[in-house]
DSSP file (Angstrom, degrees, kcal/mol; ACC not computed):
  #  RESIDUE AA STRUCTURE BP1 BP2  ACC     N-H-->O    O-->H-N    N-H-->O    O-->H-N    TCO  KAPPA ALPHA  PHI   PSI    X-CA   Y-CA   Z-CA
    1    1 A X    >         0   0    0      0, 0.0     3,-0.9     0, 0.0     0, 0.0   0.000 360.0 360.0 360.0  27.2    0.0    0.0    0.0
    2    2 A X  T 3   +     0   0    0      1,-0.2     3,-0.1     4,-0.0     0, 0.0  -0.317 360.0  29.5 -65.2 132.3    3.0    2.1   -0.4
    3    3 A X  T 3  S+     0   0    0      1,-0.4    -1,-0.2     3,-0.0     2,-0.2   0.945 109.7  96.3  82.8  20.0    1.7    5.8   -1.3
    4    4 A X  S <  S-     0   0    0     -3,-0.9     2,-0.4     3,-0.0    -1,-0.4  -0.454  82.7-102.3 -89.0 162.2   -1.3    5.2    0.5
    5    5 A X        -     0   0    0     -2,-0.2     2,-0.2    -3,-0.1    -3,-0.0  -0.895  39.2-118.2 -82.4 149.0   -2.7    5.8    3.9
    6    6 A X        -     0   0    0     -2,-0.4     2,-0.3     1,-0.1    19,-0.1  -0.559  34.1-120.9 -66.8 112.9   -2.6    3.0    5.8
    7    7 A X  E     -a   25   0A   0     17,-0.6    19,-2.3    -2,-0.2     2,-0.5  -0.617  26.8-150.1 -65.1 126.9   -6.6    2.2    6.6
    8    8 A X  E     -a   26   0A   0     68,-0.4    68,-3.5    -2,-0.3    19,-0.2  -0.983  10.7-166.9-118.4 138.9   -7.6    2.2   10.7
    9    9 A X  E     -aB  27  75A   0     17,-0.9    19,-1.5    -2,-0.5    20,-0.5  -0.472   3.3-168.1-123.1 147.5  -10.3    0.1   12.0
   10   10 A X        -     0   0    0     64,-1.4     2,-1.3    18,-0.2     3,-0.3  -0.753  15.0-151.9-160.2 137.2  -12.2    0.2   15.6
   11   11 A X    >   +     0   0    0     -2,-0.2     3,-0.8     1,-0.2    19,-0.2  -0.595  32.4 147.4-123.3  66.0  -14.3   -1.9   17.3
   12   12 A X  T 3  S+     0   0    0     -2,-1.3    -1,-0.2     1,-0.2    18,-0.1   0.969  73.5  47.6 -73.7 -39.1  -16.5   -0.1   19.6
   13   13 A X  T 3  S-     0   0    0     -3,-0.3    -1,-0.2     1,-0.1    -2,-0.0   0.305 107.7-116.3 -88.8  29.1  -19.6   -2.1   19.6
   14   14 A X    <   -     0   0    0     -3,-0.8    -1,-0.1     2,-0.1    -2,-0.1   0.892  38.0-173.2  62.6  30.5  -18.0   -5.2   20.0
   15   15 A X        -     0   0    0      1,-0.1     3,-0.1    56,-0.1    42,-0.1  -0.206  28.8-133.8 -62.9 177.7  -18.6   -7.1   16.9
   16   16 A X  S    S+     0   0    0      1,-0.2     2,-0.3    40,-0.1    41,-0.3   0.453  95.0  10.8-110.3  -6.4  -17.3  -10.9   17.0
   17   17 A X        -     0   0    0     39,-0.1     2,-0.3    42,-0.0    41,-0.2  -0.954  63.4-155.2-137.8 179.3  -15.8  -10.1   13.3
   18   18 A X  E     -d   58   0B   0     39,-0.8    41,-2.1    -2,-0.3     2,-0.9  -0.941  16.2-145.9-147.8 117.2  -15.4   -7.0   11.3
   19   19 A X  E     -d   59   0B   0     51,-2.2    41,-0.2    -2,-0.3     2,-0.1  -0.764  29.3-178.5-103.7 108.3  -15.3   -7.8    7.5
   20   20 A X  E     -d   60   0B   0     39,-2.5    41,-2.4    -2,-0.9    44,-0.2  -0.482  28.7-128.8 -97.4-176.2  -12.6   -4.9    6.1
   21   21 A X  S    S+     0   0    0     44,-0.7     2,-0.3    47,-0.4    39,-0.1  -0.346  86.3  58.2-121.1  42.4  -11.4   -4.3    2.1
   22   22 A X        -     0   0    0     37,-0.2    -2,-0.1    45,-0.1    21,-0.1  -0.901  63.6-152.8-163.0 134.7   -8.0   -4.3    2.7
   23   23 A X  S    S+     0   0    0     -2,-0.3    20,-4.1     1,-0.1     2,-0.5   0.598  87.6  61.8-100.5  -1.1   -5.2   -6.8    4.3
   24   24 A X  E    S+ C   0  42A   0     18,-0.2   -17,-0.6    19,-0.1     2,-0.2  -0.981  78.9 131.0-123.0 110.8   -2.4   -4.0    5.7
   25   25 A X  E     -aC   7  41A   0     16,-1.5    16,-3.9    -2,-0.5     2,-0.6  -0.890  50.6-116.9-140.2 174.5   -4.4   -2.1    8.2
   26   26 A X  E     -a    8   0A   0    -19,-2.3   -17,-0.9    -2,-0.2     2,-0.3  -0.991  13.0-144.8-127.5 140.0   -4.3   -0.7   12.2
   27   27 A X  E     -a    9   0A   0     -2,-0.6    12,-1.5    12,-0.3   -17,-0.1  -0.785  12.6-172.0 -95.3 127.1   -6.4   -1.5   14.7
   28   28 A X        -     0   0    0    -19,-1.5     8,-1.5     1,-0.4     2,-0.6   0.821  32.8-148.6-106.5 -63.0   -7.3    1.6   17.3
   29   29 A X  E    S-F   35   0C   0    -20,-0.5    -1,-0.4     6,-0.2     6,-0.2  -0.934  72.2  -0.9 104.6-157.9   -9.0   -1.4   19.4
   30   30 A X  E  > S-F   34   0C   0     -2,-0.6     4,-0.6     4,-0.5     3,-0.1  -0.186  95.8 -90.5 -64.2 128.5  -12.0    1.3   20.9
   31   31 A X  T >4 S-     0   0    0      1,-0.1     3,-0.8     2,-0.1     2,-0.6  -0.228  77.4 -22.4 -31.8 138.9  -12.2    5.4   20.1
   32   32 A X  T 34 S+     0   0    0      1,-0.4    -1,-0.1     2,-0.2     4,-0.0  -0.533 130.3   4.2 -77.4 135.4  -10.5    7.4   22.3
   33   33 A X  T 34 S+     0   0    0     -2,-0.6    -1,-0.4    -3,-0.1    -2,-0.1  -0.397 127.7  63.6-142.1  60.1   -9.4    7.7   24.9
   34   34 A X  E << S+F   30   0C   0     -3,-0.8    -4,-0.5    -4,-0.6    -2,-0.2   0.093  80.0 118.0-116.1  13.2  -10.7    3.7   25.0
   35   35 A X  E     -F   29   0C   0     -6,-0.2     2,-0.4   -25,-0.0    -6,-0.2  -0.451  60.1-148.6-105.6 142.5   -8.4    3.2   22.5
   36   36 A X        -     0   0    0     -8,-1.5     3,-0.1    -2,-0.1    18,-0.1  -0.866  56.8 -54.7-114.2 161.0   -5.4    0.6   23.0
   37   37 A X        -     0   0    0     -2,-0.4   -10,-0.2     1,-0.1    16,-0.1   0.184  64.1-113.6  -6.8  71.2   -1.8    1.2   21.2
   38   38 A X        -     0   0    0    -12,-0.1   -10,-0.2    -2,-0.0     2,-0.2  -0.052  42.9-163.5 -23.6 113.6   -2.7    1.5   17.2
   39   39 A X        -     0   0    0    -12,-1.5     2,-0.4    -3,-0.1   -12,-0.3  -0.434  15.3-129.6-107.4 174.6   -0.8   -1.8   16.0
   40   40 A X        -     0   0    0    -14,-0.2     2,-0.3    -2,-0.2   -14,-0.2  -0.986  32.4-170.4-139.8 118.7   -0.1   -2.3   12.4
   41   41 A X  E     -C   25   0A   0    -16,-3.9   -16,-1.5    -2,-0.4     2,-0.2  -0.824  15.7-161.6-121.6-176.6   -1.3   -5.9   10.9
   42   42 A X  E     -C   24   0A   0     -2,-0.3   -18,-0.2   -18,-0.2     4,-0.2  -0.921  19.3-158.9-135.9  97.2   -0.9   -7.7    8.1
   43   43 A X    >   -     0   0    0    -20,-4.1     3,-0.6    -2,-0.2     2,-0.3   0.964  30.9-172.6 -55.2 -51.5   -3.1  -10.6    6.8
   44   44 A X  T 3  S-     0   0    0      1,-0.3    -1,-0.1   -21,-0.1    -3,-0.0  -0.754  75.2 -19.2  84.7-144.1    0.2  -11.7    4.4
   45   45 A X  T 3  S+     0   0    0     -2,-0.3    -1,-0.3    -3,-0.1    -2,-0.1   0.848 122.4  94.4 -69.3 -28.7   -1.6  -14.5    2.5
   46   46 A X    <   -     0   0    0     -3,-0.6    -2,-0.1    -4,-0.2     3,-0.1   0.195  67.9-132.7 -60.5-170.4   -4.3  -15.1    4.5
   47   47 A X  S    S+     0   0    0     -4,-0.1    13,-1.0    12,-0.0     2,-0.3   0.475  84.1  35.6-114.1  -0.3   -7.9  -14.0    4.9
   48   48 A X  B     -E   59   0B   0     11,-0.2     2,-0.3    -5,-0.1    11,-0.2  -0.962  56.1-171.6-143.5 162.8   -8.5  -13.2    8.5
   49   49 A X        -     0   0    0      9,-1.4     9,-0.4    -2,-0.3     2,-0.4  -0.918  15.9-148.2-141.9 101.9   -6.0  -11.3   11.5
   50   50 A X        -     0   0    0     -2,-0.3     2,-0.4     7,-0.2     7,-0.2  -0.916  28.3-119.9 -87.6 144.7   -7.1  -11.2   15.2
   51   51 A X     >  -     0   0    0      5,-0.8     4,-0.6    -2,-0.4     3,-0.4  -0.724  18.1-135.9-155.8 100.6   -5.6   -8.1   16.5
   52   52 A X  T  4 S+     0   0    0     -2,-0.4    -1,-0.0     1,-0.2    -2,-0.0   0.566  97.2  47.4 -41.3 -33.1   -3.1   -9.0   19.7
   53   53 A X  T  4 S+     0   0    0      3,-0.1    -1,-0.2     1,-0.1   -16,-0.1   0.815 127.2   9.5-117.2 -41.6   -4.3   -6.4   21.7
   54   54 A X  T  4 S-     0   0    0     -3,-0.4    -2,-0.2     2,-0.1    -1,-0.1  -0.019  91.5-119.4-139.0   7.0   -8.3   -6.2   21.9
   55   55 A X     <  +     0   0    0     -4,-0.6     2,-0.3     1,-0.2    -3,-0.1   0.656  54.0 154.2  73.2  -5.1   -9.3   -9.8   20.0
   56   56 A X        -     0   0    0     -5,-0.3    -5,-0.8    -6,-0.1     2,-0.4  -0.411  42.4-135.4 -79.1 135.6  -11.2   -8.5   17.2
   57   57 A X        -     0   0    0     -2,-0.3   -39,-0.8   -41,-0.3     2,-0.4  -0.685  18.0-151.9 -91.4 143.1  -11.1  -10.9   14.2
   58   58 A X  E     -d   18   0B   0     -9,-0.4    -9,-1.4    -2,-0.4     2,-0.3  -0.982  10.6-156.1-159.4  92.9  -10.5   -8.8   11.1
   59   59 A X  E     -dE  19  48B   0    -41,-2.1   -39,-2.5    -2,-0.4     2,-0.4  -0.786  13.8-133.9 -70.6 120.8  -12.0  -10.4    7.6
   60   60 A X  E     +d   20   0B   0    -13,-1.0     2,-0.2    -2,-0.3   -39,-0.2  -0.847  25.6 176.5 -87.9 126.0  -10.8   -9.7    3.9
   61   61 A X    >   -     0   0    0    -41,-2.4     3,-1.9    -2,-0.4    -2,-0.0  -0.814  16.0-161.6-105.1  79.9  -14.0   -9.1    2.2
   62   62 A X  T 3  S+     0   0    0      1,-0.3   -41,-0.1    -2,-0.2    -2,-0.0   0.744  86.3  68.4 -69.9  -7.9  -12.3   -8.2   -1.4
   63   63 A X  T 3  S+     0   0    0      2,-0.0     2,-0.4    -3,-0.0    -1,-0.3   0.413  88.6  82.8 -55.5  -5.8  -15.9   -6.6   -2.3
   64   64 A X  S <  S-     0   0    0     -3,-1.9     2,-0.2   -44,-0.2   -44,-0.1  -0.713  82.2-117.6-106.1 160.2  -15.3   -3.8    0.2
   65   65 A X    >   -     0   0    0     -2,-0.4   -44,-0.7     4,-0.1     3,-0.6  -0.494  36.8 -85.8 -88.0 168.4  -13.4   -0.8   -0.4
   66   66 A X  T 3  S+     0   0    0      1,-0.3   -45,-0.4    -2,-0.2   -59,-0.1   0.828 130.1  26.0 -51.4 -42.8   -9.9    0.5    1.4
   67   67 A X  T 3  S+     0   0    0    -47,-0.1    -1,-0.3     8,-0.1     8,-0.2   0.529  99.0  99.8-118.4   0.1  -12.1    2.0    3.9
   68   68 A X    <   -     0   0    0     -3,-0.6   -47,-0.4     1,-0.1     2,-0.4   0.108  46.9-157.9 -76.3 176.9  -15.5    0.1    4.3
   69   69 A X        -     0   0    0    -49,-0.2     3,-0.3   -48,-0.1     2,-0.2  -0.925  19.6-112.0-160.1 170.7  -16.4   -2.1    6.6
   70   70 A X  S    S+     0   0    0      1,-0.5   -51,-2.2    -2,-0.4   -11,-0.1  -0.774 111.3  28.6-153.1  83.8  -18.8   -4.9    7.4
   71   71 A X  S    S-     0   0    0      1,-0.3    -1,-0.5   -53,-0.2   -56,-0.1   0.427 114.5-107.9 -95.4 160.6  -20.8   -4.0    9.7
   72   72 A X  S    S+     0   0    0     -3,-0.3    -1,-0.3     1,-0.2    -2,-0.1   0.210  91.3  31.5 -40.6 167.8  -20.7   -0.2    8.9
   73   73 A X        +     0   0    0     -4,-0.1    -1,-0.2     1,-0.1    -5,-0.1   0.710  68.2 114.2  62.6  40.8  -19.2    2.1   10.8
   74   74 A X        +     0   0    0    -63,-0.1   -64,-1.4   -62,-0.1   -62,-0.1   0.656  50.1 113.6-137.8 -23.9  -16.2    0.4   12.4
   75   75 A X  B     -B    9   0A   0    -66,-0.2     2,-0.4    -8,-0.2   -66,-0.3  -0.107  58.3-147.5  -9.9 122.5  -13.5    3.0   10.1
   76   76 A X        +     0   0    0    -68,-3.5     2,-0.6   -65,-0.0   -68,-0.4  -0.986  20.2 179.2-106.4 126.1  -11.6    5.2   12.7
   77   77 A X        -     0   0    0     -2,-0.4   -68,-0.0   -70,-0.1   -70,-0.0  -0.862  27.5-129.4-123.2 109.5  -10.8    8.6   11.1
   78   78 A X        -     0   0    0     -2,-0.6     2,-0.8     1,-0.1    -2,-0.0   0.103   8.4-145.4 -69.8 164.3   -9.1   10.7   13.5
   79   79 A X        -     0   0    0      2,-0.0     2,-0.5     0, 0.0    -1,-0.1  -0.743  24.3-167.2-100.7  82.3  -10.1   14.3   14.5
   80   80 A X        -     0   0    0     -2,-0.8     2,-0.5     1,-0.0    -2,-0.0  -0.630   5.1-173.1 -99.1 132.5   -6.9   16.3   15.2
   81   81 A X        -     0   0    0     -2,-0.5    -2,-0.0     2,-0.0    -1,-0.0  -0.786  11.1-156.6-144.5 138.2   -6.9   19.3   16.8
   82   82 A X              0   0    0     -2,-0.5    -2,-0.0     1,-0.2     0, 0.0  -0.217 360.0 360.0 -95.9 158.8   -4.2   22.1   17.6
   83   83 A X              0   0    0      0, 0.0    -1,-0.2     0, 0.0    -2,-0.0   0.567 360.0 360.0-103.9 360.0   -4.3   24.6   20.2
């Protein structure tokens, strides 16, 4: 995905999978400030990644796009703001 952003994913409502459109992603684990350590995974060849840190099982759907998700709403797009 070089020349990309790098998609991030987050699991507030608890799903028991999350189907994403991409196989090099990070996992935020909950919004913040619930949020644990943004990890960087990699499916490699496979289709699925559970995520070290918070358990959520992580799906290749190749029907989704870089940033969609299965079910909706699980994309984290951060909000930065300077003082």
């Amino acid at each position: 995905m070089a020349g990309h952003p790098t998609p991030h994913f987050h699991n507030d409502a608890g799903h028991a999978k999350i189907e994403i459109g991409v196989k090099e992603f990070m996992c935020v684990g909950a919004n913040p400030p619930f949020d644990h350590p943004h990890v960087f995974l990699d499916m490699g060849d496979d289709s699925e990644k559970v995520c070290p840190y918070c358990s959520t099982l992580y799906v290749y759907n190749a029907a989704l796009g870089a940033f969609e998700t299965k079910p909706e709403g699980c994309a984290y797009h951060a909000t930065t703001t300077w003082a």
